[in-house]
PQR file of N, CA, C, O and H, with PARSE charges and radii, in Angstrom:
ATOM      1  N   UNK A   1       0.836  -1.187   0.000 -0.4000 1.5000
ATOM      2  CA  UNK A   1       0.000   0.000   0.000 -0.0000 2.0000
ATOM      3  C   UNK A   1       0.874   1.241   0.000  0.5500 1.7000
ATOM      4  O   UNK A   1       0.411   2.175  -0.655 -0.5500 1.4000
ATOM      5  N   UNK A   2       1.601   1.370   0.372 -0.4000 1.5000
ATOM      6  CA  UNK A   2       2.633   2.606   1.047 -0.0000 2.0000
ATOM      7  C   UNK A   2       3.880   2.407  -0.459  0.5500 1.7000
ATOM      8  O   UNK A   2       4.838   3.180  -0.472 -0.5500 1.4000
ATOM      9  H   UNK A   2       1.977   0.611   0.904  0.4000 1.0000
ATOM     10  N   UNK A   3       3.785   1.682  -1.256 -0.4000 1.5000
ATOM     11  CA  UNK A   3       4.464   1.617  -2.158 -0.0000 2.0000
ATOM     12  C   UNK A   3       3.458   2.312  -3.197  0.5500 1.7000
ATOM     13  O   UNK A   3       3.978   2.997  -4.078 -0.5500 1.4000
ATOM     14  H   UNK A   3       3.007   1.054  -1.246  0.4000 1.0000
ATOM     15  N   UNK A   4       2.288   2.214  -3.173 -0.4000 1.5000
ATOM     16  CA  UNK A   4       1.673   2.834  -4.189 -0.0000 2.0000
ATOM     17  C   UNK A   4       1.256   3.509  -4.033  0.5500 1.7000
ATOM     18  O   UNK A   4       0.455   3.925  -4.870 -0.5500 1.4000
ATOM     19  H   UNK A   4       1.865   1.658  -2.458  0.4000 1.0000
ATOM     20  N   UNK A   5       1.449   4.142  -2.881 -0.4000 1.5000
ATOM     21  CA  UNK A   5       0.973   5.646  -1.880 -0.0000 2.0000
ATOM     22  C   UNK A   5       2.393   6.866  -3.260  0.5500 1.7000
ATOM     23  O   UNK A   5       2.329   7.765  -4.099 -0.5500 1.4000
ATOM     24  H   UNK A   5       2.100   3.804  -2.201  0.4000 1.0000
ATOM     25  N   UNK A   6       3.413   5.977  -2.582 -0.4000 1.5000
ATOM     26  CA  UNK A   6       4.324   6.428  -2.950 -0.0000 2.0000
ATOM     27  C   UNK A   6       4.869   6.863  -4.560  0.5500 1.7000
ATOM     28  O   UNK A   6       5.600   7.718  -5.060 -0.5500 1.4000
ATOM     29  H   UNK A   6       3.465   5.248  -1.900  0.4000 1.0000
ATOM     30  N   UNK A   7       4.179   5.918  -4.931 -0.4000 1.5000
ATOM     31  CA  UNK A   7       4.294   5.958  -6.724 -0.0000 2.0000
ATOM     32  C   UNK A   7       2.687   6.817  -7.382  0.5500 1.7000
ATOM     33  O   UNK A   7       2.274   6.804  -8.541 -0.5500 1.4000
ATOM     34  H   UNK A   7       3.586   5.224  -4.524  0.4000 1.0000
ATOM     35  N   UNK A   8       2.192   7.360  -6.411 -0.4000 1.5000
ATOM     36  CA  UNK A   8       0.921   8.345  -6.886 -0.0000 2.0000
ATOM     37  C   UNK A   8      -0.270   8.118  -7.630  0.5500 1.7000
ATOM     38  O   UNK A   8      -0.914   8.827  -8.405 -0.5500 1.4000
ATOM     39  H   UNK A   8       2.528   7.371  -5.469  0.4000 1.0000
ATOM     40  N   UNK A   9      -0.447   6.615  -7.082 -0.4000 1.5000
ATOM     41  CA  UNK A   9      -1.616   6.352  -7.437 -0.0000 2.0000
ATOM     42  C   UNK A   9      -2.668   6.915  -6.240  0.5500 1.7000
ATOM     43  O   UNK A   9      -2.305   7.096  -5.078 -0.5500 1.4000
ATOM     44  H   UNK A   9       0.075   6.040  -6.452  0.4000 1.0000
ATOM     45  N   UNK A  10      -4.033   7.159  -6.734 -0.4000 1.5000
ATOM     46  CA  UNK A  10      -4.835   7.899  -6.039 -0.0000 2.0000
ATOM     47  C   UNK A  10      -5.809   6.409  -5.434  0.5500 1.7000
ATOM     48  O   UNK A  10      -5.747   5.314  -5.992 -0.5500 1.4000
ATOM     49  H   UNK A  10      -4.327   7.013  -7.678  0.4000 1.0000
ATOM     50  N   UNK A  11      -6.631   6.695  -4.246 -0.4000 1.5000
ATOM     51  CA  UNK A  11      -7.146   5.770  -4.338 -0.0000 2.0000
ATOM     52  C   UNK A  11      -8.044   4.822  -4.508  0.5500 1.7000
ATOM     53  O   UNK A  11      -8.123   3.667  -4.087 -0.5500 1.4000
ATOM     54  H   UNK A  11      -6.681   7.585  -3.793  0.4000 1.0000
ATOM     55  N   UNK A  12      -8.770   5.532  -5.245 -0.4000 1.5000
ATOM     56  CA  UNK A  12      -9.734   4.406  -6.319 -0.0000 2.0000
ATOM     57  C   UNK A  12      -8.823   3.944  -7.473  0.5500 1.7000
ATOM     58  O   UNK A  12      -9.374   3.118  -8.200 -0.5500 1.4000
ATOM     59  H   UNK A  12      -8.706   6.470  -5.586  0.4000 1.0000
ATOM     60  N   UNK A  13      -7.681   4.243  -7.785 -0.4000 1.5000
ATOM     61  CA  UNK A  13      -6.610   3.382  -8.525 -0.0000 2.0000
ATOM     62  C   UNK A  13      -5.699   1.865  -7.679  0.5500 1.7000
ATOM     63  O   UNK A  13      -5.287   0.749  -7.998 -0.5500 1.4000
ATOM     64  H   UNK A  13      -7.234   4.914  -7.194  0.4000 1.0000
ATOM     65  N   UNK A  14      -5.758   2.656  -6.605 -0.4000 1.5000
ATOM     66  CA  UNK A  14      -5.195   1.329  -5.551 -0.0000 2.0000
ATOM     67  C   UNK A  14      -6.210   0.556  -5.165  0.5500 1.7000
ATOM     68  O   UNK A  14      -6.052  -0.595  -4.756 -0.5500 1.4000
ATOM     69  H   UNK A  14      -6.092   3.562  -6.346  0.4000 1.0000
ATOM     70  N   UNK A  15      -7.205   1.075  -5.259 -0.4000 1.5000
ATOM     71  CA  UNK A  15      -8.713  -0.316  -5.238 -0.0000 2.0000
ATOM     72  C   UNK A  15      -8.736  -0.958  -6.059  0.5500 1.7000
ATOM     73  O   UNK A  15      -8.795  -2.182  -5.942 -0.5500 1.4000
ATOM     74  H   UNK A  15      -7.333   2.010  -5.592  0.4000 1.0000
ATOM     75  N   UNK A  16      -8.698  -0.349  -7.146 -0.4000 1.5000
ATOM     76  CA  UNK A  16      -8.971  -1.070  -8.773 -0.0000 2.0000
ATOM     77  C   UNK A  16      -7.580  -2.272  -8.301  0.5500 1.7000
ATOM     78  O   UNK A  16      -7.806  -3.458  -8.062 -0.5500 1.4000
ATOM     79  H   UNK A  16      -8.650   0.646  -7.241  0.4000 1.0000
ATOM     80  N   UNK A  17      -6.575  -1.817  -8.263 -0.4000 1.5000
ATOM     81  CA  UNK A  17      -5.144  -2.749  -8.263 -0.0000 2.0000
ATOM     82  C   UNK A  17      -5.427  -3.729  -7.627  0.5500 1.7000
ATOM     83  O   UNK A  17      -5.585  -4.810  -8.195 -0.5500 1.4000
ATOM     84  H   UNK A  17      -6.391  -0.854  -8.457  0.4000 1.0000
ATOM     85  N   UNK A  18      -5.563  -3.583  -6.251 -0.4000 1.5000
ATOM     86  CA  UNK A  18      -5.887  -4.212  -5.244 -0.0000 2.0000
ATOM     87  C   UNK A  18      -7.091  -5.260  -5.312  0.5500 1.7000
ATOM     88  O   UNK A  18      -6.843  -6.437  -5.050 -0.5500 1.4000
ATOM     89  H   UNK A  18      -5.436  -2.705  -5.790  0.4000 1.0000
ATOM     90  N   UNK A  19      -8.086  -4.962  -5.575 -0.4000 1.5000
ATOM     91  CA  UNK A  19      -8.764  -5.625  -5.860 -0.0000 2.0000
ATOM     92  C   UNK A  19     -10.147  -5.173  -4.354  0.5500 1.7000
ATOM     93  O   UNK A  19     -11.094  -5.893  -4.039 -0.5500 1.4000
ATOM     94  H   UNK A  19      -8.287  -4.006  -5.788  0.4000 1.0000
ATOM     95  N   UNK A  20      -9.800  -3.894  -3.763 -0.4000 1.5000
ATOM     96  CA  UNK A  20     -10.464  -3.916  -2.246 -0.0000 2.0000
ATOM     97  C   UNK A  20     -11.177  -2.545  -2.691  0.5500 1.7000
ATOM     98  O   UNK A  20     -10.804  -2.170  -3.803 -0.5500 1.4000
ATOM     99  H   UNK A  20      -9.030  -3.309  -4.019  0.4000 1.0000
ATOM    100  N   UNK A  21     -12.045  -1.784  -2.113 -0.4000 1.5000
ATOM    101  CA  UNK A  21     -12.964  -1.017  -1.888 -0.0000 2.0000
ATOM    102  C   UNK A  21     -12.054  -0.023  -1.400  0.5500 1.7000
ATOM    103  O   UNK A  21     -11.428  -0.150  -0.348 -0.5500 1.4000
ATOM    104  H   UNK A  21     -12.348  -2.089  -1.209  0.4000 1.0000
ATOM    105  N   UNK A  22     -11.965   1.208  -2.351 -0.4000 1.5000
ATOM    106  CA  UNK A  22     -12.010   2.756  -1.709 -0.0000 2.0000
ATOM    107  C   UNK A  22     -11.504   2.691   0.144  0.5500 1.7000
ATOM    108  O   UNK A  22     -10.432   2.825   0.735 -0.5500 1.4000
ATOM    109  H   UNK A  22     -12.474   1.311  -3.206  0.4000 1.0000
ATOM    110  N   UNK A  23     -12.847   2.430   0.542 -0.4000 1.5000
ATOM    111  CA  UNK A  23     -13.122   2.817   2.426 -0.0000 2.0000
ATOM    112  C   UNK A  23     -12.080   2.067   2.617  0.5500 1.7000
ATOM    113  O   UNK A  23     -11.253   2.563   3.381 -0.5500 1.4000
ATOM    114  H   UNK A  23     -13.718   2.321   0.063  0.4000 1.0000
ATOM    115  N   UNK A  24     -11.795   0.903   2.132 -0.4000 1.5000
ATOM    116  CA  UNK A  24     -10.393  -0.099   2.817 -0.0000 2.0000
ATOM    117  C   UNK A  24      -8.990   0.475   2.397  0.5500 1.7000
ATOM    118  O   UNK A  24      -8.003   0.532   3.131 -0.5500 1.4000
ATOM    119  H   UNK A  24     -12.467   0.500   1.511  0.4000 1.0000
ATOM    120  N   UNK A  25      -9.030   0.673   1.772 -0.4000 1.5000
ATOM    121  CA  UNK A  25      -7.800   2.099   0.929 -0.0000 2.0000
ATOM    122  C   UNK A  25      -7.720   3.489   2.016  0.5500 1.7000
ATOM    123  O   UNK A  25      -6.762   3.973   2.617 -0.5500 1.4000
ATOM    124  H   UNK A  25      -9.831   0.627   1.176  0.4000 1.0000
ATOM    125  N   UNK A  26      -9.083   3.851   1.968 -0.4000 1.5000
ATOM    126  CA  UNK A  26      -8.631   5.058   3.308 -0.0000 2.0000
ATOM    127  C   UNK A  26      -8.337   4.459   4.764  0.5500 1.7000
ATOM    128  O   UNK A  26      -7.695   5.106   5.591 -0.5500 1.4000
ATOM    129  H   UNK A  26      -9.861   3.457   1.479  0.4000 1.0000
ATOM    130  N   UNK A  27      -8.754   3.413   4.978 -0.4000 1.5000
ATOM    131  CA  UNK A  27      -8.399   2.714   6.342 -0.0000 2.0000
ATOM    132  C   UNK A  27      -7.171   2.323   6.673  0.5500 1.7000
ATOM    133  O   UNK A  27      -6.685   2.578   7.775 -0.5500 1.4000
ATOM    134  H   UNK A  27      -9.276   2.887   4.306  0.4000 1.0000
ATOM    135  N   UNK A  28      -6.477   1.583   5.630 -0.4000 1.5000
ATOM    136  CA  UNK A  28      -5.450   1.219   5.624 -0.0000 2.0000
ATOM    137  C   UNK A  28      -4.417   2.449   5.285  0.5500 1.7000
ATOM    138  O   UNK A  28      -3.209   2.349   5.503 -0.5500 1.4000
ATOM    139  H   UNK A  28      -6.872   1.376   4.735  0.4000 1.0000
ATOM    140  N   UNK A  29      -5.114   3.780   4.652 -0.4000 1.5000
ATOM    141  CA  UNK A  29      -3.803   5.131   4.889 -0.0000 2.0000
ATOM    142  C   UNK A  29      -4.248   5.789   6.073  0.5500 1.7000
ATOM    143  O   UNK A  29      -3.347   6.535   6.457 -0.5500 1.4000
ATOM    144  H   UNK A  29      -6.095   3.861   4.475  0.4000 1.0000
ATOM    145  N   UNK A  30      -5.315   5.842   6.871 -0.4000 1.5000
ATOM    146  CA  UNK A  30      -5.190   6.119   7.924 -0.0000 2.0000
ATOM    147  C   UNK A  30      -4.705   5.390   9.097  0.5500 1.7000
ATOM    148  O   UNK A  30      -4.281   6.085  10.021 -0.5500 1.4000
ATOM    149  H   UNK A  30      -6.047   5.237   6.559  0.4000 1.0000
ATOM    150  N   UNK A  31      -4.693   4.471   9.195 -0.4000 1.5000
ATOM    151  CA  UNK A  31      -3.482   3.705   9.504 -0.0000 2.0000
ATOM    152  C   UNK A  31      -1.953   3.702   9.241  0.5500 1.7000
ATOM    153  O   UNK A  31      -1.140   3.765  10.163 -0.5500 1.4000
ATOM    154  H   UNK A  31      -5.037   3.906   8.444  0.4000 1.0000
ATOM    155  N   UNK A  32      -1.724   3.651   8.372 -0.4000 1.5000
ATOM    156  CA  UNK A  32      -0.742   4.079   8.240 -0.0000 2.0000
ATOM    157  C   UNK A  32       0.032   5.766   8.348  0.5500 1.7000
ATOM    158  O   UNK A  32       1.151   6.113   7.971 -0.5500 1.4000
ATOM    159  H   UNK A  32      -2.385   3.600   7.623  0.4000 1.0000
ATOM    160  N   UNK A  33      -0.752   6.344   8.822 -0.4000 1.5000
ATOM    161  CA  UNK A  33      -0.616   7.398   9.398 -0.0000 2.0000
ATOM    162  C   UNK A  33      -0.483   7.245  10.683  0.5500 1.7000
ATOM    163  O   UNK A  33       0.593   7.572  11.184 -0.5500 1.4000
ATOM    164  H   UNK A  33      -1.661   6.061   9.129  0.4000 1.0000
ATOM    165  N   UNK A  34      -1.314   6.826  11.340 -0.4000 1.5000
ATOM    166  CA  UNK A  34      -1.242   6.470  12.517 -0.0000 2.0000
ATOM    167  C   UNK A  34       0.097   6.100  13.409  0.5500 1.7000
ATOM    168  O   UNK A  34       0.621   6.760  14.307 -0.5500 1.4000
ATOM    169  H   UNK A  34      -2.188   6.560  10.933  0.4000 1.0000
ATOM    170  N   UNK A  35       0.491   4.762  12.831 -0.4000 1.5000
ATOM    171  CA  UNK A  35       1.333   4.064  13.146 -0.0000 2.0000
ATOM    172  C   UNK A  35       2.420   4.331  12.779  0.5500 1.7000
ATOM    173  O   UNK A  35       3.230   3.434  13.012 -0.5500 1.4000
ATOM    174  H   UNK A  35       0.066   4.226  12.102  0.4000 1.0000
ATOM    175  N   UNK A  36       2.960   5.518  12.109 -0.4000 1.5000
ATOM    176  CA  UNK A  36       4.286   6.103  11.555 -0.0000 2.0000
ATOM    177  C   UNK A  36       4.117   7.635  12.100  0.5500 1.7000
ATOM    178  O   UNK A  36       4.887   8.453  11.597 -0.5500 1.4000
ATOM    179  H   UNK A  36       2.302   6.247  11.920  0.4000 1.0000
ATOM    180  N   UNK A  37       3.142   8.129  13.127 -0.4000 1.5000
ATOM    181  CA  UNK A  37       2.899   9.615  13.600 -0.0000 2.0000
ATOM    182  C   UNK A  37       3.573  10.568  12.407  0.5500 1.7000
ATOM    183  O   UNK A  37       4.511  11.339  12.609 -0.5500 1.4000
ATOM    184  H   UNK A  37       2.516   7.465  13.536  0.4000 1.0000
ATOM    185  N   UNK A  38       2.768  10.321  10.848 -0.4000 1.5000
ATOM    186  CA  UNK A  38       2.544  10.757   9.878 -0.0000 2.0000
ATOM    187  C   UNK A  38       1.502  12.342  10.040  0.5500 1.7000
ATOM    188  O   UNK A  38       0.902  12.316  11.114 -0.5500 1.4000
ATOM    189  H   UNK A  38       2.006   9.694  10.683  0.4000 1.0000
ATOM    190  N   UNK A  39       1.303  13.203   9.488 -0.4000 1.5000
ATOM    191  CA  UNK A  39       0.003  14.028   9.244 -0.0000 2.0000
ATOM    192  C   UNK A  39      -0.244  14.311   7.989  0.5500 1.7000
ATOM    193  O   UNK A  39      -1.156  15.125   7.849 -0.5500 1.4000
ATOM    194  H   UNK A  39       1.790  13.224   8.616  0.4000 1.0000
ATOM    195  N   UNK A  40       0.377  13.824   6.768 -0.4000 1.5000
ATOM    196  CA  UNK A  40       0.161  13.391   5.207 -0.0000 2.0000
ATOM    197  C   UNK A  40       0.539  13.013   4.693  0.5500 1.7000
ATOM    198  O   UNK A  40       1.517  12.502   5.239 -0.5500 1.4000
ATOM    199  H   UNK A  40       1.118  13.162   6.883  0.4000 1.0000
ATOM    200  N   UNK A  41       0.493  12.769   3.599 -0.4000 1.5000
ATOM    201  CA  UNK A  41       0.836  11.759   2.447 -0.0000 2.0000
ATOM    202  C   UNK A  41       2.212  12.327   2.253  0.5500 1.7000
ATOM    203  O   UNK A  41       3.113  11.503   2.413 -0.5500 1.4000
ATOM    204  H   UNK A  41      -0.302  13.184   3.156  0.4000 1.0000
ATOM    205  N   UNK A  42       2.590  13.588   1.935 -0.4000 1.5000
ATOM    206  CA  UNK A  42       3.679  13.893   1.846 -0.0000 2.0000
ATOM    207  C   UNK A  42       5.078  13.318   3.100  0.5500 1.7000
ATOM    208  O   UNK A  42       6.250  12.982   2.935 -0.5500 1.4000
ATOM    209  H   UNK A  42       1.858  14.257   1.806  0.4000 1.0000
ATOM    210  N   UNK A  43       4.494  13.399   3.895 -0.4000 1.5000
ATOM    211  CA  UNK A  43       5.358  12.708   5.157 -0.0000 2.0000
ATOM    212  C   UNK A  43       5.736  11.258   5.227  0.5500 1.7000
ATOM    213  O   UNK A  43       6.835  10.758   5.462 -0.5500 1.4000
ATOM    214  H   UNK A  43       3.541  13.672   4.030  0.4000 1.0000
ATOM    215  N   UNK A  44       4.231  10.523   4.892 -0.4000 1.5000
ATOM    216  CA  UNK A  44       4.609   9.434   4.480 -0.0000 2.0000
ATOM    217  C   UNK A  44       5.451   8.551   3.071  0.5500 1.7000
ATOM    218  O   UNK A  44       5.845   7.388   2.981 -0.5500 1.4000
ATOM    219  H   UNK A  44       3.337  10.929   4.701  0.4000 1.0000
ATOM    220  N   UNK A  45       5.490   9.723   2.087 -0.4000 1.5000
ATOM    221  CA  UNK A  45       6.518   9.461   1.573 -0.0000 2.0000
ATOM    222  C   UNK A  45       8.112  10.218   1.684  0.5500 1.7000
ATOM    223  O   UNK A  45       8.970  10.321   0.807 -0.5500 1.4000
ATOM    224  H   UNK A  45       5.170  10.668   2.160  0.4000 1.0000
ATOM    225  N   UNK A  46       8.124  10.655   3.009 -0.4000 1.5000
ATOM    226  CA  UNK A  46       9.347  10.950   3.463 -0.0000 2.0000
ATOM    227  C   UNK A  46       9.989   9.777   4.363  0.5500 1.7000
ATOM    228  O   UNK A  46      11.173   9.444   4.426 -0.5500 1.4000
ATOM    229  H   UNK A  46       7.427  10.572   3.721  0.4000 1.0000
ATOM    230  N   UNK A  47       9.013   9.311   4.956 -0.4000 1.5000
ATOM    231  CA  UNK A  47       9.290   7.914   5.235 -0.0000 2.0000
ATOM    232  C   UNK A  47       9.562   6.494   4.395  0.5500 1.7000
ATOM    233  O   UNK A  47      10.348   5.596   4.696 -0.5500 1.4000
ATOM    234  H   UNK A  47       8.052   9.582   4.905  0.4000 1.0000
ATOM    235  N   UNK A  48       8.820   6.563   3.445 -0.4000 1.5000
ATOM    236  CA  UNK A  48       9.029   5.376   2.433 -0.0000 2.0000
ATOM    237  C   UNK A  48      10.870   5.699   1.832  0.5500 1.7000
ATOM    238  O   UNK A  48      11.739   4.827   1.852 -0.5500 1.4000
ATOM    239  H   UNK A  48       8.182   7.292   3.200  0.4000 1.0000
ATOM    240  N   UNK A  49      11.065   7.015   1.387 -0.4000 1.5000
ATOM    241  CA  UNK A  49      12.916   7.150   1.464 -0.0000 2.0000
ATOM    242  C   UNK A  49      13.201   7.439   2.105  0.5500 1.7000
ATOM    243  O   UNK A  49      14.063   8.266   1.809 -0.5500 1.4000
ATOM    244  H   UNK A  49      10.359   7.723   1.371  0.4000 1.0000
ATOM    245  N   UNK A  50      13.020   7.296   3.671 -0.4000 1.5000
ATOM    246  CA  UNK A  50      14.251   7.178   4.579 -0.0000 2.0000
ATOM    247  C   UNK A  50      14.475   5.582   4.901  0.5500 1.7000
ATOM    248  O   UNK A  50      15.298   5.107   5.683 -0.5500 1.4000
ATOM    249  H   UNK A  50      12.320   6.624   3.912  0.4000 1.0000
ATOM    250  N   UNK A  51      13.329   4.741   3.922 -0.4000 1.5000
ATOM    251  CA  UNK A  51      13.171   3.406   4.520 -0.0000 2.0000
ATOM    252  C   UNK A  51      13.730   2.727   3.341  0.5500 1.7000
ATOM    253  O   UNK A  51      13.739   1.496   3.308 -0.5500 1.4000
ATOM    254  H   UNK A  51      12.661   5.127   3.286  0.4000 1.0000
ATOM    255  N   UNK A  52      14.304   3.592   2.146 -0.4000 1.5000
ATOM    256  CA  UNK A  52      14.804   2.965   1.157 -0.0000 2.0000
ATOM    257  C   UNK A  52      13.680   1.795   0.551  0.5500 1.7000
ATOM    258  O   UNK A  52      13.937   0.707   0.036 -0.5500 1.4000
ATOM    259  H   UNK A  52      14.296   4.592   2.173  0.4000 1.0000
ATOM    260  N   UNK A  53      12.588   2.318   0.763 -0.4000 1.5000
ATOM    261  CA  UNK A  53      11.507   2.017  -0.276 -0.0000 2.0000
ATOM    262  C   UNK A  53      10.946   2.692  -1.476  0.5500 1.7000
ATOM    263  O   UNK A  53       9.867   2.360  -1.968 -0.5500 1.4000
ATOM    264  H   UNK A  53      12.380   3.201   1.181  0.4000 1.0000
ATOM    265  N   UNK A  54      11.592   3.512  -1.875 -0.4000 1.5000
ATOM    266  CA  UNK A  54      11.040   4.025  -3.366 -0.0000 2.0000
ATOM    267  C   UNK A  54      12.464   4.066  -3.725  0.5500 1.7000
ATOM    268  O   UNK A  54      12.806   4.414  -4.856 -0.5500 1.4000
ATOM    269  H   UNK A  54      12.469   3.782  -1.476  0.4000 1.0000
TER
END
């Protein structure tokens, strides 16, 4: 998820991929906000390269 956060897919594109529903797409980035004391998307891909994931 956080890989395709990262590569700018929006997310009814990461549903389509995924194969999961929109609401499970925002759940799983609010979560992931959460759990990385993130406050946007931009942050969280400040994290994905400090994690040498993109």
């Amino acid at each position: 998820m956080l890989k395709l956060i990262t590569d700018g897919y929006k997310n009814r594109e990461i549903a389509d991929k995924l194969f999961i529903s929109t609401k499970t797409v925002d759940k799983h980035r609010a979560n992931l906000l959460q759990k990385l004391n993130a406050r946007n998307t931009a942050e969280l891909v400040k994290y994905a390269i400090q994690q040498n994931m993109v």
